[in-house]
N, C-alpha and C positions, 0 to 999 in steps of 0.2 A: 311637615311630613305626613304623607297616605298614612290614614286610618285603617290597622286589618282590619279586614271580614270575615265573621267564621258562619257558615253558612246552617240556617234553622229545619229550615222544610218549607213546604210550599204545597197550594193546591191547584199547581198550575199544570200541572202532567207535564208536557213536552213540548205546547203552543202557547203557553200565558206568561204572563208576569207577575202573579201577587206572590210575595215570595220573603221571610223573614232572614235577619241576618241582624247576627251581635256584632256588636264593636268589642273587641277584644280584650282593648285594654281598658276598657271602661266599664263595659256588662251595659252600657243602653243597647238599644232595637231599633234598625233600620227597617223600613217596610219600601219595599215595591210593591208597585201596584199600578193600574191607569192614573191619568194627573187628570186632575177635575181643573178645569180653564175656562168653564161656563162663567160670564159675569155674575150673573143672577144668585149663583149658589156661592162662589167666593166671596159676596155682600154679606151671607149670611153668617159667615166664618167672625171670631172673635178674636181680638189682641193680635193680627197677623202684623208680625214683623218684617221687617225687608230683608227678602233672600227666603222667605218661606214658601214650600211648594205642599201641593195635597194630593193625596191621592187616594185612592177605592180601592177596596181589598175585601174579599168575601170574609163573612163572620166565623166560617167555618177555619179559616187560615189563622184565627186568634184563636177560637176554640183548642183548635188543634198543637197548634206550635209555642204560643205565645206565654213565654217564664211564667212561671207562679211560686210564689210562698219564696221570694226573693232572699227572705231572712230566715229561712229555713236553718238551723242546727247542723254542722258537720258528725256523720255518723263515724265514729271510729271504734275499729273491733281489733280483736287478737287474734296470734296464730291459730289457736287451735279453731276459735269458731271459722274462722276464712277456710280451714281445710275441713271444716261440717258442709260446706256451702257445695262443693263440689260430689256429697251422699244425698245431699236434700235436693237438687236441683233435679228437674220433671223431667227434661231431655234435650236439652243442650248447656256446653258449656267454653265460649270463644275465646280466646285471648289475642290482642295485639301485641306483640313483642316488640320493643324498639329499640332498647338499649344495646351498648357498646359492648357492655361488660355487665355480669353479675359477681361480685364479691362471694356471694352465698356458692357460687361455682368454682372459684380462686381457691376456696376453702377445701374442697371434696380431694378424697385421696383420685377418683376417676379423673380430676381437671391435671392434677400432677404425673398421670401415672400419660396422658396425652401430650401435654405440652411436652416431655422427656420422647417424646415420639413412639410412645407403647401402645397397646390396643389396652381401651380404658377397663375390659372388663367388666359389662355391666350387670348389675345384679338383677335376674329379671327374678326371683324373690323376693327383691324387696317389700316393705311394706306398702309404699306406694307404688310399685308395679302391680300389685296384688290387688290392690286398691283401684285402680284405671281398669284393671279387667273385672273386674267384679263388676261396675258399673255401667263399663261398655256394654257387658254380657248383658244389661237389665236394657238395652237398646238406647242406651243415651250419648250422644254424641261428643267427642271432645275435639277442639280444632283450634290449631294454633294461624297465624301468619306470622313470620318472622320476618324483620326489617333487617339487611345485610348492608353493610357499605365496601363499596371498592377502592380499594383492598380491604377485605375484608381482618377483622379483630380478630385475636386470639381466642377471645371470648366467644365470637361468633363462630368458629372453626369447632371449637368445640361443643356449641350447641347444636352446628350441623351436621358431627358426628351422632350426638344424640340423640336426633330425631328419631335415628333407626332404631334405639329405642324405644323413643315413644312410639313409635311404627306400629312395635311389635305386642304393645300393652293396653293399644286401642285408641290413641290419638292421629287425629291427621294432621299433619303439620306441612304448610306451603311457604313459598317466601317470596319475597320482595325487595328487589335492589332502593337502599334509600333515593337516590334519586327520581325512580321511578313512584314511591311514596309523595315526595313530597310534588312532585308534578298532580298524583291525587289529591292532594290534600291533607291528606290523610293527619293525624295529629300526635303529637311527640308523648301522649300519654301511652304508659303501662297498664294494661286492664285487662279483665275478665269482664265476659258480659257472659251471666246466666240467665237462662229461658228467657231472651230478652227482653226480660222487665228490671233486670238491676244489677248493678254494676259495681267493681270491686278496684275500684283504683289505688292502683299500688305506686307507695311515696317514696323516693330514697334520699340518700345525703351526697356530701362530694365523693362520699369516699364508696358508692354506688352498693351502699346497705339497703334494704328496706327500711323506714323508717315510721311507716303506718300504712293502714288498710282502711281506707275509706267506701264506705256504702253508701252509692247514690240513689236512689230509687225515682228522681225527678222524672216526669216524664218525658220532658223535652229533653233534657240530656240522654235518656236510656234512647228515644226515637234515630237522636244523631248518632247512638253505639250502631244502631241496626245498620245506619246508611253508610258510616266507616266501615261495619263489618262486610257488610256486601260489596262494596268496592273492590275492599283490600283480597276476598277470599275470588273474585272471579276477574281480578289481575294476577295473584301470587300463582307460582310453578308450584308443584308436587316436589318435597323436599329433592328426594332421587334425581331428579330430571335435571333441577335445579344446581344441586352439589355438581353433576357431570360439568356444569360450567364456570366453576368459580374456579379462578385463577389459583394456582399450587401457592405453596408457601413458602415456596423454595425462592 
């Protein structure tokens, strides 16, 4: 069976090759790069086994991309510090949305009051409304991309509903049909990525709970948040535009 590739970075711009990529299921490193096929220099080479190939790759392509601190400690916080994180961050704050369904939203009297086919009533006093404008006001950006499937979930109906409120409190919210995700690449993880240096990956269970908040600060992973996030935000539609074409429920 094909090995995935989840792809690192690269210093190749648009015309090279040196270019990293993990194996997925394993955490080793693939490298591209040109193949050195000089006799002279492959003499030099030690322990080469049959079936081994070489290749050249600028220092700057390991500098830059190449895992560090392997056995690094998993950072895990609580709710309250994960909702500090969104007052203390400089000026931005992204998330990738992907899932099917939030439990935390199943829960809310607005999720009941829409599914019953009501207008959900949203509170734009809330504390966290009050909170997203507070900090929008200080110029800091908040932006979602939301992952949809066709036909879209209850769950997702109702978050598409709710954009218009986040609309309205100072987030941008766009989205994206999952198929056209996963033609990106794009990755089945739940996260925030703050001032793009570090990352708040959100864990759940079957029963689509949260179940921890992990902070990654590695570099090579936060560098791969940026290039998902750029992707996903200049493929995704503007929620409005979006909503105009998602098939009724009826």
């Amino acid at each position: 069976m094909s090995r995935r590739l989840r792809y690192i970075g690269s210093t190749s711009d648009y015309d090279g090759c040196p270019t990293l990529y993990e194996i997925t299921e394993t955490g080793e490193v693939l490298v591209q790069g040109d193949l050195v096929t000089d006799p002279a220099e492959v003499a030099q080479l030690r322990n080469i086994k049959p079936g081994e190939g070489f290749v050249t790759v600028p220092r700057t392509l390991l500098a830059d991309f190449a895992p560090r601190d392997v056995n690094r400690e998993r950072v895990l916080i609580g709710y309250d510090e994960f909702e500090k994180m969104f007052v203390s961050c400089e000026h931005t704050a992204f998330r990738l949305e992907t899932r099917r369904r939030y439990r935390s939203d199943e829960q809310s009297e607005t999720y009941q009051r829409f599914v019953a086919g009501l207008d959900p009533e949203w509170d734009l006093d809330h504390p966290w409304c009050r909170s997203r404008r507070e900090q929008s006001a200080l110029g800091k950006r908040f932006e979602r991309v939301r992952i949809m499937d066709n036909p879209p979930t209850m769950g997702q109906r109702y978050l598409l509903n709710n954009s218009e409120r986040n609309g309205m409190v100072g987030e941008d919210i766009r989205y994206l049909w999952r198929a056209d995700a996963e033609r990106l690449g794009l990755p089945d993880e739940d996260a925030w990525l703050f001032d793009s240096r570090v990352i708040a990956l959100l864990h759940f269970d079957a029963d689509d709970d949260i179940t921890e908040i992990e902070v990654i600060t590695d570099p090579v992973q936060v560098a791969r948040s940026c290039q998902v996030r750029d992707a996903a935000w200049h493929y995704a539609t503007p929620h409005r535009e979006f909503g105009a074409g998602v098939p009724s429920a009826m």
